[in-house]
C-alpha atoms as a printed R data frame, in Angstrom:
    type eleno elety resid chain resno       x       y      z
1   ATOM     1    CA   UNK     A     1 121.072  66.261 38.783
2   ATOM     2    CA   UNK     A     2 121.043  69.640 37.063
3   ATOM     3    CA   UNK     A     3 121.726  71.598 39.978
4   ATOM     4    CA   UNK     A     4 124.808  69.486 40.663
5   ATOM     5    CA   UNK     A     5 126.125  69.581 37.334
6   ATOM     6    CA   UNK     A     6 125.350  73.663 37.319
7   ATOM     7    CA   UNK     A     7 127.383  73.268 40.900
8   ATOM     8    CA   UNK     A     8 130.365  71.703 39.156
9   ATOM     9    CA   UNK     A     9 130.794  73.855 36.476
10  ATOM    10    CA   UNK     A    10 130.456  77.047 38.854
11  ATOM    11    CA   UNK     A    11 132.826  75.642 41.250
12  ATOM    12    CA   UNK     A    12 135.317  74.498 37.633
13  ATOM    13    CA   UNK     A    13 134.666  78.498 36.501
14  ATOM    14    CA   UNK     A    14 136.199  79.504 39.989
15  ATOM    15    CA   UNK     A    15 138.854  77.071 40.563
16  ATOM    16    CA   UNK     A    16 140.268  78.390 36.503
17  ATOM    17    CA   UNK     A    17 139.495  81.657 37.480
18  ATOM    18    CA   UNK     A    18 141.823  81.594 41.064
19  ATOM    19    CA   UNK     A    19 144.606  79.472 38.703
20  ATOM    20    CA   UNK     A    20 144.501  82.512 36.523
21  ATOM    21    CA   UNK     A    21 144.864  84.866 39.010
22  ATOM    22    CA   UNK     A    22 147.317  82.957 41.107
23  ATOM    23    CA   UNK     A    23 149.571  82.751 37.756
24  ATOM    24    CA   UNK     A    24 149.407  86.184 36.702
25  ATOM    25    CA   UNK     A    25 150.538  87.425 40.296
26  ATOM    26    CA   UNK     A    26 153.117  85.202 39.933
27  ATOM    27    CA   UNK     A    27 154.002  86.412 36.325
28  ATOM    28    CA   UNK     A    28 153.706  90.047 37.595
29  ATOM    29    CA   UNK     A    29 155.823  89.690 40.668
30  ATOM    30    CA   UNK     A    30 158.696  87.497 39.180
31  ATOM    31    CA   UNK     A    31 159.013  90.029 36.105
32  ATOM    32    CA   UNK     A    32 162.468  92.288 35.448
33  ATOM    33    CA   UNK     A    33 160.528  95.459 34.564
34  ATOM    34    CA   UNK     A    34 163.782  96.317 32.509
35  ATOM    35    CA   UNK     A    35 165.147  94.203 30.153
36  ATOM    36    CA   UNK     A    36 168.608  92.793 31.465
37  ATOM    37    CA   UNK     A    37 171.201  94.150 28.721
38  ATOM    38    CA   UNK     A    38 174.727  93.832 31.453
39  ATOM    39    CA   UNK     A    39 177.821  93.077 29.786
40  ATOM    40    CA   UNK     A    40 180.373  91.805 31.645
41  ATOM    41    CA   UNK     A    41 184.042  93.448 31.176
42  ATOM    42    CA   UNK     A    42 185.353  90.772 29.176
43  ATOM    43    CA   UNK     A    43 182.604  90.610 26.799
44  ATOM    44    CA   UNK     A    44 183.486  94.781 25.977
45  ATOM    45    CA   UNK     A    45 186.273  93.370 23.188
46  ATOM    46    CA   UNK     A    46 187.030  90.937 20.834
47  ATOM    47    CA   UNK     A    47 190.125  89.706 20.561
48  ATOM    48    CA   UNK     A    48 191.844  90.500 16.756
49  ATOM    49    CA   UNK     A    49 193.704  88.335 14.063
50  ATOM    50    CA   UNK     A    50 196.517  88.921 16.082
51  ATOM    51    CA   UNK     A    51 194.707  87.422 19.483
52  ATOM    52    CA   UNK     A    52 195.127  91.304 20.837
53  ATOM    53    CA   UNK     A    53 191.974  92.644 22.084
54  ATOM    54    CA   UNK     A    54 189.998  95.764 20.997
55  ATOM    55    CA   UNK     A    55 187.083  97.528 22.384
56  ATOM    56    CA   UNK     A    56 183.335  95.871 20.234
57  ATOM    57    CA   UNK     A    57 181.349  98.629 18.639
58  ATOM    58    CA   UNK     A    58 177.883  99.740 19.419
59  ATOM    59    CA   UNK     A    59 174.375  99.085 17.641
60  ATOM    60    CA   UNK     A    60 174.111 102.385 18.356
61  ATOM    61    CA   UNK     A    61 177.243 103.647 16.145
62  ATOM    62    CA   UNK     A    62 176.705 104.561 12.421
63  ATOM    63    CA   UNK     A    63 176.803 101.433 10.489
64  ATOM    64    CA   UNK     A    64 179.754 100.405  8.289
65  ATOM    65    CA   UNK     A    65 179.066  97.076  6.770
66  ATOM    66    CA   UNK     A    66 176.621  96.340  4.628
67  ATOM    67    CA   UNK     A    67 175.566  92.931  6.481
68  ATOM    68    CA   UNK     A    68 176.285  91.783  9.780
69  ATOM    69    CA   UNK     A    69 175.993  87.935 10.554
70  ATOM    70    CA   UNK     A    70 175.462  86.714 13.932
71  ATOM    71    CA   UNK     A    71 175.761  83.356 14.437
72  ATOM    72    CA   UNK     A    72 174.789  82.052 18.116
73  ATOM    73    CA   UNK     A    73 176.936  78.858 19.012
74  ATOM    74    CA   UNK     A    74 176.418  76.715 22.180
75  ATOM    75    CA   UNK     A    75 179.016  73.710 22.174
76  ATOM    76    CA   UNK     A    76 179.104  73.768 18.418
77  ATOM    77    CA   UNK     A    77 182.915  73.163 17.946
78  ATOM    78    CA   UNK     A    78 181.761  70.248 15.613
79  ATOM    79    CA   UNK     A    79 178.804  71.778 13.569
80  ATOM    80    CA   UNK     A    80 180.147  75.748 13.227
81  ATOM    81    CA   UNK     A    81 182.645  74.900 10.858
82  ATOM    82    CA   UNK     A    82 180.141  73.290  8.211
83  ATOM    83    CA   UNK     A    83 178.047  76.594  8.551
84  ATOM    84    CA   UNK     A    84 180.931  79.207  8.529
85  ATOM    85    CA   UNK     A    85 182.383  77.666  5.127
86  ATOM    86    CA   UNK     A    86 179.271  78.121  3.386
87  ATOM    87    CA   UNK     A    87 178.431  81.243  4.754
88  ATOM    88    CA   UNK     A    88 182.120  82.816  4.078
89  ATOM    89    CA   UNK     A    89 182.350  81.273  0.944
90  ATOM    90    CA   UNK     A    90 178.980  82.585 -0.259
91  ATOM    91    CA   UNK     A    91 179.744  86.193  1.245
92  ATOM    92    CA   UNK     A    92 183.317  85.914 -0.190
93  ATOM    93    CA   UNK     A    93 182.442  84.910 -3.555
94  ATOM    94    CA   UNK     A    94 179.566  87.910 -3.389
95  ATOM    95    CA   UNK     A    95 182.170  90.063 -2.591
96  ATOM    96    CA   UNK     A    96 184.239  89.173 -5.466
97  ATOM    97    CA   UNK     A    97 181.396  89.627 -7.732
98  ATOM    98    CA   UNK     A    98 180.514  93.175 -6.263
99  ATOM    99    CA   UNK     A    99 183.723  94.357 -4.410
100 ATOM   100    CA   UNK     A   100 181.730  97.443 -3.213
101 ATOM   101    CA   UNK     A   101 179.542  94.403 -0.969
102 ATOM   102    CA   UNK     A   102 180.863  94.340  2.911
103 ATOM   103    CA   UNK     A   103 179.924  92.079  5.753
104 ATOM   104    CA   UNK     A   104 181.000  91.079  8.702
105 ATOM   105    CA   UNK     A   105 180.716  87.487 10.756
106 ATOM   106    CA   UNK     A   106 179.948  87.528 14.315
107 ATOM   107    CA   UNK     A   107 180.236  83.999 16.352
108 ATOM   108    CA   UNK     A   108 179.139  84.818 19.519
109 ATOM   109    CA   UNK     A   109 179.726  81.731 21.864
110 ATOM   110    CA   UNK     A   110 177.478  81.329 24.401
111 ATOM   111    CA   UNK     A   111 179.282  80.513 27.298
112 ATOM   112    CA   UNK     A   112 180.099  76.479 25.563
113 ATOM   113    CA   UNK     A   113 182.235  74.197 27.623
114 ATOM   114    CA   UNK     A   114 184.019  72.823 24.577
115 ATOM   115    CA   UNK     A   115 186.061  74.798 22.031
116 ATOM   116    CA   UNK     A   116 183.931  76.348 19.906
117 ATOM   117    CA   UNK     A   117 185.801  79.704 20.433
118 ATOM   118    CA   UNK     A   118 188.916  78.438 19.275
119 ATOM   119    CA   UNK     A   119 187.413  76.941 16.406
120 ATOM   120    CA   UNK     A   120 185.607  80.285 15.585
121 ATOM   121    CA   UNK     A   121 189.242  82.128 15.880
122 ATOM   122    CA   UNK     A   122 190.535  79.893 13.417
123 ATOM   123    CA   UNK     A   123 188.209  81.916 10.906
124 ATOM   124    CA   UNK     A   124 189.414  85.113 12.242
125 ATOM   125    CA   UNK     A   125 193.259  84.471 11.717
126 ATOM   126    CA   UNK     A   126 192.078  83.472  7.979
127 ATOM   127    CA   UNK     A   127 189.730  85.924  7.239
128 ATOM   128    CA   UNK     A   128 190.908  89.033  9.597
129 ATOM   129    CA   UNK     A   129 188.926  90.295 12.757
130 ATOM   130    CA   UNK     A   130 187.348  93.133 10.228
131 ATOM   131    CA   UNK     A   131 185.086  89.860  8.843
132 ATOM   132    CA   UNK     A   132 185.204  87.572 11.422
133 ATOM   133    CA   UNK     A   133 185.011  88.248 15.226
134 ATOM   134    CA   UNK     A   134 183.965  85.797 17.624
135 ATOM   135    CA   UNK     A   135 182.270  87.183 21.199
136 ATOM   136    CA   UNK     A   136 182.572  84.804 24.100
137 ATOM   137    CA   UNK     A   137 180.244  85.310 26.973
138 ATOM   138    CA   UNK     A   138 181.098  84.899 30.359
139 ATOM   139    CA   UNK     A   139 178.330  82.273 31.608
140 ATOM   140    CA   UNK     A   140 175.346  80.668 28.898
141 ATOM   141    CA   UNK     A   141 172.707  83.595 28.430
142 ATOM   142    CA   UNK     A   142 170.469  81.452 26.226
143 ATOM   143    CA   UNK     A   143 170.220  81.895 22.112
144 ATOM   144    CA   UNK     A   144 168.413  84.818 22.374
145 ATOM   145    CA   UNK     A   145 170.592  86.689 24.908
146 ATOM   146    CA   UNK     A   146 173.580  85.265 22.623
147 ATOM   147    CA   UNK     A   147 172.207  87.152 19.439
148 ATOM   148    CA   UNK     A   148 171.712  90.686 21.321
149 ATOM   149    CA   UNK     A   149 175.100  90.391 22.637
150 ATOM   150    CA   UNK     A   150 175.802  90.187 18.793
151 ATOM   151    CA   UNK     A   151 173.304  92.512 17.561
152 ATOM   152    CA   UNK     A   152 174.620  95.312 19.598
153 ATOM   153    CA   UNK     A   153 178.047  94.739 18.792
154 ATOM   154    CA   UNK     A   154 177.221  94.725 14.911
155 ATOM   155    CA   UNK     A   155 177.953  96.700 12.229
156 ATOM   156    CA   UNK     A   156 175.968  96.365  9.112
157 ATOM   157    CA   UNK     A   157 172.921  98.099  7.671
158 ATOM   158    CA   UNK     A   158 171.263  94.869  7.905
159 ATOM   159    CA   UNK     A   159 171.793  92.455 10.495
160 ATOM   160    CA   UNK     A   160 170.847  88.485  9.601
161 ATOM   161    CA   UNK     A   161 170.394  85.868 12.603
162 ATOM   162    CA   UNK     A   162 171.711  82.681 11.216
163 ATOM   163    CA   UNK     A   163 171.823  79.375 13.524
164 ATOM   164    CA   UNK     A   164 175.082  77.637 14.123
165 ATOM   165    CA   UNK     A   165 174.054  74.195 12.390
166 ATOM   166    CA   UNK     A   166 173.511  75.655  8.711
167 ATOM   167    CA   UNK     A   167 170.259  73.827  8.908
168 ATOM   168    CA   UNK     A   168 168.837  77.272  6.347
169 ATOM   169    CA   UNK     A   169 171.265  77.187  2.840
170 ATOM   170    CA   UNK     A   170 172.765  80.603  3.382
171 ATOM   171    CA   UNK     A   171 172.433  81.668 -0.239
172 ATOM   172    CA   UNK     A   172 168.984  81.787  0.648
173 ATOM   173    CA   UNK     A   173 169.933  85.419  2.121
174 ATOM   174    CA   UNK     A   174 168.853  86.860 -0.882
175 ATOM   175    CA   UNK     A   175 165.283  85.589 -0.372
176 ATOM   176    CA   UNK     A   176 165.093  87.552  2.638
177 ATOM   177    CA   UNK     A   177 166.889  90.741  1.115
178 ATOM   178    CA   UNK     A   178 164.068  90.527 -1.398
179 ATOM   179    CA   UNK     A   179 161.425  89.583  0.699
180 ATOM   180    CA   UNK     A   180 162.959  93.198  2.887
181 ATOM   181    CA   UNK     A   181 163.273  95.089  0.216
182 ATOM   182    CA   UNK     A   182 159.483  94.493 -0.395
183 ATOM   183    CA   UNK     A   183 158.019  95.926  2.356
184 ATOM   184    CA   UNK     A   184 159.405  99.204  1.468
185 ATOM   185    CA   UNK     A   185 159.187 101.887  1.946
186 ATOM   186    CA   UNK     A   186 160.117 101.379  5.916
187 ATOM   187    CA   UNK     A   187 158.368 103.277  8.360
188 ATOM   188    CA   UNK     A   188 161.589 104.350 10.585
189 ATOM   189    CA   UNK     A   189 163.696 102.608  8.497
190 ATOM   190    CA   UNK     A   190 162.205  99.406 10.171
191 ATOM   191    CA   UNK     A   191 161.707  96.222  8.252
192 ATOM   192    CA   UNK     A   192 162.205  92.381  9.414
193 ATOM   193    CA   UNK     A   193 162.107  88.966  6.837
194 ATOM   194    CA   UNK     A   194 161.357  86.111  8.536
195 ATOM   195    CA   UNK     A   195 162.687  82.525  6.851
196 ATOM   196    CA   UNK     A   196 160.127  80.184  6.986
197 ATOM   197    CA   UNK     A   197 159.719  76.085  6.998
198 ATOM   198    CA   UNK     A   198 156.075  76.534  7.063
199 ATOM   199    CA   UNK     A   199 156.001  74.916  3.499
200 ATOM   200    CA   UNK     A   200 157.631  71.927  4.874
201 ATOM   201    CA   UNK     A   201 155.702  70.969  7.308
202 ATOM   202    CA   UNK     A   202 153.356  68.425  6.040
203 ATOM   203    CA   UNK     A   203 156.957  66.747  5.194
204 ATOM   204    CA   UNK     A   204 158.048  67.379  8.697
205 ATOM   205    CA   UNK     A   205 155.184  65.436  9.858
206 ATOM   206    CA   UNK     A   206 155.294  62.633  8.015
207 ATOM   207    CA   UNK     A   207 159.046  61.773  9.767
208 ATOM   208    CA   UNK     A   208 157.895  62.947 13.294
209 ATOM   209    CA   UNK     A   209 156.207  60.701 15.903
210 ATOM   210    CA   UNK     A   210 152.907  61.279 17.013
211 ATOM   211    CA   UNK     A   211 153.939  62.728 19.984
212 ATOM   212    CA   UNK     A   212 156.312  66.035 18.657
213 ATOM   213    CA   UNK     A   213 153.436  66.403 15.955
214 ATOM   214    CA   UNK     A   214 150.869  67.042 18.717
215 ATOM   215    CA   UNK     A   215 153.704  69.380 20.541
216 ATOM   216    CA   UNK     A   216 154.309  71.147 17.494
217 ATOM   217    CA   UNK     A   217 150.434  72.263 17.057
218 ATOM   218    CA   UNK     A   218 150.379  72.499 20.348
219 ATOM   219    CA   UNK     A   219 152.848  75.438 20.535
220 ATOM   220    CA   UNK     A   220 151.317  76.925 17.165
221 ATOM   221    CA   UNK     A   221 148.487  77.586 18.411
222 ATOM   222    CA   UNK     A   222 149.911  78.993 21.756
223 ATOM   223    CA   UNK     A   223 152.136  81.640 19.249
224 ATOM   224    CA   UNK     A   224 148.564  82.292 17.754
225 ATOM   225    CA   UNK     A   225 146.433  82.781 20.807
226 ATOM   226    CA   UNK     A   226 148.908  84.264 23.103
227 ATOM   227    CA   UNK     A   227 151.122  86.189 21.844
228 ATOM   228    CA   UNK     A   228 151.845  86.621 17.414
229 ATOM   229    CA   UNK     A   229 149.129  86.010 14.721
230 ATOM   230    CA   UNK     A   230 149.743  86.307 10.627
231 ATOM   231    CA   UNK     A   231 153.409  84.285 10.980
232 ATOM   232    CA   UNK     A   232 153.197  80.468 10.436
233 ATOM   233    CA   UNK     A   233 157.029  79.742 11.689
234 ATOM   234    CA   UNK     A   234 158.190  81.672 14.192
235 ATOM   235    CA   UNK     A   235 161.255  79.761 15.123
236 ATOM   236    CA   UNK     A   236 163.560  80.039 12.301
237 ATOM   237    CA   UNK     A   237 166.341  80.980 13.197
238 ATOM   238    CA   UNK     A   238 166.814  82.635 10.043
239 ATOM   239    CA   UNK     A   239 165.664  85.965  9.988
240 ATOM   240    CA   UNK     A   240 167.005  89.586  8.471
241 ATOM   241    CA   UNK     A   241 166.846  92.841 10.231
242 ATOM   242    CA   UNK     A   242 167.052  96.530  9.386
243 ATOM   243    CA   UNK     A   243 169.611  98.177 11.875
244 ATOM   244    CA   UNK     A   244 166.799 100.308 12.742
245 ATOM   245    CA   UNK     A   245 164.412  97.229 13.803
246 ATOM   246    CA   UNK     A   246 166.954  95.390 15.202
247 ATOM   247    CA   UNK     A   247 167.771  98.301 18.009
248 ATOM   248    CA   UNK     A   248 164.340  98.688 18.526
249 ATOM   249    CA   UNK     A   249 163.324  95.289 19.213
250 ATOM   250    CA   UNK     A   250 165.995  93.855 20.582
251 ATOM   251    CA   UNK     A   251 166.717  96.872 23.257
252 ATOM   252    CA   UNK     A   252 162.748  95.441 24.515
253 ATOM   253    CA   UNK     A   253 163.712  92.113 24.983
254 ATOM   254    CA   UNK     A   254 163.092  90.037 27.989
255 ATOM   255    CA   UNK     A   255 163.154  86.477 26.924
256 ATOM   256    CA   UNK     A   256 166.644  84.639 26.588
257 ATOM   257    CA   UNK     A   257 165.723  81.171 25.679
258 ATOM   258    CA   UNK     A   258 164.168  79.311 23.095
259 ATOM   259    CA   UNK     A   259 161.126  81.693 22.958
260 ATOM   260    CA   UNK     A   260 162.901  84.827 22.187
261 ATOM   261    CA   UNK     A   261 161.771  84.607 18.637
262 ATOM   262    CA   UNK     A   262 157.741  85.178 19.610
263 ATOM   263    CA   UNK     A   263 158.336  88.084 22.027
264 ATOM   264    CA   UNK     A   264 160.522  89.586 19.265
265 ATOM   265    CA   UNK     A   265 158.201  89.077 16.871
266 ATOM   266    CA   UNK     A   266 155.124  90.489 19.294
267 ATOM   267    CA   UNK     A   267 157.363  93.527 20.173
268 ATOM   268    CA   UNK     A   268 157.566  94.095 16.080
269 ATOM   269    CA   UNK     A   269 153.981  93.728 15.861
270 ATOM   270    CA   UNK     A   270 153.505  95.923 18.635
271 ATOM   271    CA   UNK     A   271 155.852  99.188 16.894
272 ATOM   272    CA   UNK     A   272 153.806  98.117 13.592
273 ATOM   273    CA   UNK     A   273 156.986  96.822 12.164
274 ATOM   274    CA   UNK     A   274 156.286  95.723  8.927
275 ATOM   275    CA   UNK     A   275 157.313  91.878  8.385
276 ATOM   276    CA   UNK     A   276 157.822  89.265  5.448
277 ATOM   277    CA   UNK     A   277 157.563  86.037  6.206
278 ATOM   278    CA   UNK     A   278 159.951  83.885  3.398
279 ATOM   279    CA   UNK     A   279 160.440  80.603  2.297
280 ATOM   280    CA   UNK     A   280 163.893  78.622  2.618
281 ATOM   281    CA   UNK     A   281 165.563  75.787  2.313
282 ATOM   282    CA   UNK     A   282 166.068  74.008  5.574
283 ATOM   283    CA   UNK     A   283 167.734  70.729  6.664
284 ATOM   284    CA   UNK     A   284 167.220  69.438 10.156
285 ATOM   285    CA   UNK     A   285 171.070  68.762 11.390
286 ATOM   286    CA   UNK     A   286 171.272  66.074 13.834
287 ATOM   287    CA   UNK     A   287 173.029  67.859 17.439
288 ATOM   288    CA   UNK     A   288 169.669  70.082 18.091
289 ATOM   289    CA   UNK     A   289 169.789  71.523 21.436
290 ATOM   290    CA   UNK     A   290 166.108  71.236 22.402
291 ATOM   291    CA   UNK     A   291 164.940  68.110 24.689
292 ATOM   292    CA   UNK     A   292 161.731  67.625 22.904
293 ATOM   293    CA   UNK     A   293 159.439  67.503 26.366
294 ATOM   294    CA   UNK     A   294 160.890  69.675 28.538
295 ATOM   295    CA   UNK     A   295 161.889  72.467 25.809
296 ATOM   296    CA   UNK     A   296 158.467  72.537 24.963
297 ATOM   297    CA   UNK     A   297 157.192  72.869 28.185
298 ATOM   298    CA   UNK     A   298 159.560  75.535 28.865
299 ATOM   299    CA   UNK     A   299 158.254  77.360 25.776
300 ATOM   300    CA   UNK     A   300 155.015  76.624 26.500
301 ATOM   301    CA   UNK     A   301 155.356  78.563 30.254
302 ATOM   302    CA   UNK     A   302 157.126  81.819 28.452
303 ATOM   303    CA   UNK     A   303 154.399  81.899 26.013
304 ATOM   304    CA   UNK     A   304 151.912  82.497 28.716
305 ATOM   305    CA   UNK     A   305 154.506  84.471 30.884
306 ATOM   306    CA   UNK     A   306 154.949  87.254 27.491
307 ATOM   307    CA   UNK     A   307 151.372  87.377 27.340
308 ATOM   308    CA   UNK     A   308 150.383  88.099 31.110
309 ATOM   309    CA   UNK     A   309 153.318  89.990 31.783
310 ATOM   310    CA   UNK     A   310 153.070  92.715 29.013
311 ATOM   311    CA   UNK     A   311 148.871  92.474 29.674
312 ATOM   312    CA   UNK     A   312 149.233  92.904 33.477
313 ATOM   313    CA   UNK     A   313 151.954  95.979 32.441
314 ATOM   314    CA   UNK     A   314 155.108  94.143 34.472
315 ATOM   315    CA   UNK     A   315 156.407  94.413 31.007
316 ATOM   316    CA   UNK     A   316 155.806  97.876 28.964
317 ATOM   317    CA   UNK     A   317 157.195  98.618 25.701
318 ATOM   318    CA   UNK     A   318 159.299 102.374 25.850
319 ATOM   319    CA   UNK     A   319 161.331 103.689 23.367
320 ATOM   320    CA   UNK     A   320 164.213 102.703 22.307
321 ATOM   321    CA   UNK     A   321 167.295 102.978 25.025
322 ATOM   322    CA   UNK     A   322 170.831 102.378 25.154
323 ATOM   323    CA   UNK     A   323 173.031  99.288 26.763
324 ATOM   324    CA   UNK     A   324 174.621 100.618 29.746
């Protein structure tokens, strides 16, 4: 009996050990060694308060705005305009109370089939395209190719990512500015603040099914053991960069979809980016994106991609380069 049992395991040892090999080929040889940072023609301008269209700057330009806000929207004609009048009537009223404060919107819709463009615009026209400007990409790049496309069009000193649904209270800003301002000094003038719903989560659990509690450790400890280790939420999607960290990390990105936020976070980790991990106020917005299953799952497979792809080197991190 023993030396069947010793057989079995032997034989288990192998077959993980040929499914580990046969996925990180597969990993290596499907990788983009470069990260894919094309812009099509269109998405070169923004169109102005007066629907005429002018060239977007570059990440790479000396800033001139305090705070950039890029807001990601994927058919969110119904939810963005909650979200933009809070956010424009915080940053307005901020504005008033400081006049030497300056920030700029950026709505960057992500290829939607519905009118979330026009609804952006509307903003523009009341505002001006110096505070508001909405980018519309030519096909659906995924939330995390919809931020770069923001992030290197920005402007600002800091650069906030703030989702589409207002789930985070966007006062809560200041948290993060404090939680950044914290860390200093910066090494390279790199800093991030992460907002956090870690300190909701026995809450969260208590109104979830069994089922999406188990997913939800389940992709904790993937974060953990794969890829990002001393950050309890990565997937806020409420988080405050220096200009500085934001071209950095951001030029290194490979992942598009929901799992941007952990490579992100492990390229930080990786340039010793200091980070802050900060408490906020969240809501959860009915109109979420994610199919609870098959979103997972697809996290679940970049998770392990990241990891084998920057361990087998078909991912490297390089300094710091410029879109083409």
């Amino acid at each position: 009996m023993a030396p069947l049992l010793l057989q079995l395991a032997v034989l288990g040892a192998a077959l993980a050990s040929a499914a580990l090999i046969l996925i990180s080929f597969v990993a290596f040889i499907t990788a983009s060694k470069v990260p894919h940072l094309h812009q099509h023609e269109e998405e070169k301008f923004f169109l102005n308060a007066r629907g005429q269209k002018e060239p977007l700057p570059s990440i790479w330009d000396a800033p001139t705005k305090q705070l950039s806000v890029v807001v990601p929207s994927y058919n969110e004609e119904k939810r963005l305009p909650v979200m933009m009048d809070e956010a424009l009537g915080y940053l307005e009223e901020r504005q008033k109370q400081d006049p030497a404060f300056t920030y700029e919107v950026i709505v960057v819709d992500d290829g939607s089939k519905d009118q979330t463009s026009k609804v952006a615009f509307k903003y523009c026209q009341k505002h001006g395209s110096d505070k508001v400007r909405v980018i519309t990409l030519v096909k659906n790049r995924g939330k995390g190719g919809a931020i770069r496309m923001g992030i290197f069009s920005s402007r600002g000193e800091k650069i906030l990512m703030a989702d589409a649904d207002g789930a985070t209270k966007f006062p809560d800003v200041e948290k993060l500015e404090k939680g950044l301002n914290d860390l200093q000094p910066w090494p390279d003038q790199m800093a991030i603040a992460c907002g956090s719903r870690a300190h909701l989560e026995k809450e969260s659990i208590a109104q979830r099914s069994y089922f999406r509690t188990l997913l939800m450790y389940g992709f904790h400890f993937l974060v953990w053991f794969l890829c990002v280790r001393g950050i309890r939420d990565t997937q806020c999607g409420f988080k405050l960069l220096t200009r500085e960290a934001a071209s950095r990390t951001f030029s290194s990105l490979h992942i598009e979809r929901w799992a941007f936020d952990v490579e992100l976070l492990y390229i930080a980790q990786f340039f010793k980016i200091p980070i802050a991990e900060i408490a906020v106020n969240w809501t959860e917005i009915e109109g979420s994106k994610l199919v609870p299953f098959w979103s997972w799952l697809q996290m679940g497979k970049d998770l392990l991609f990241i990891r084998l792809r920057y361990l087998t080197g078909a991912w490297r991190l390089e300094q710091t380069r410029k879109v083409n």
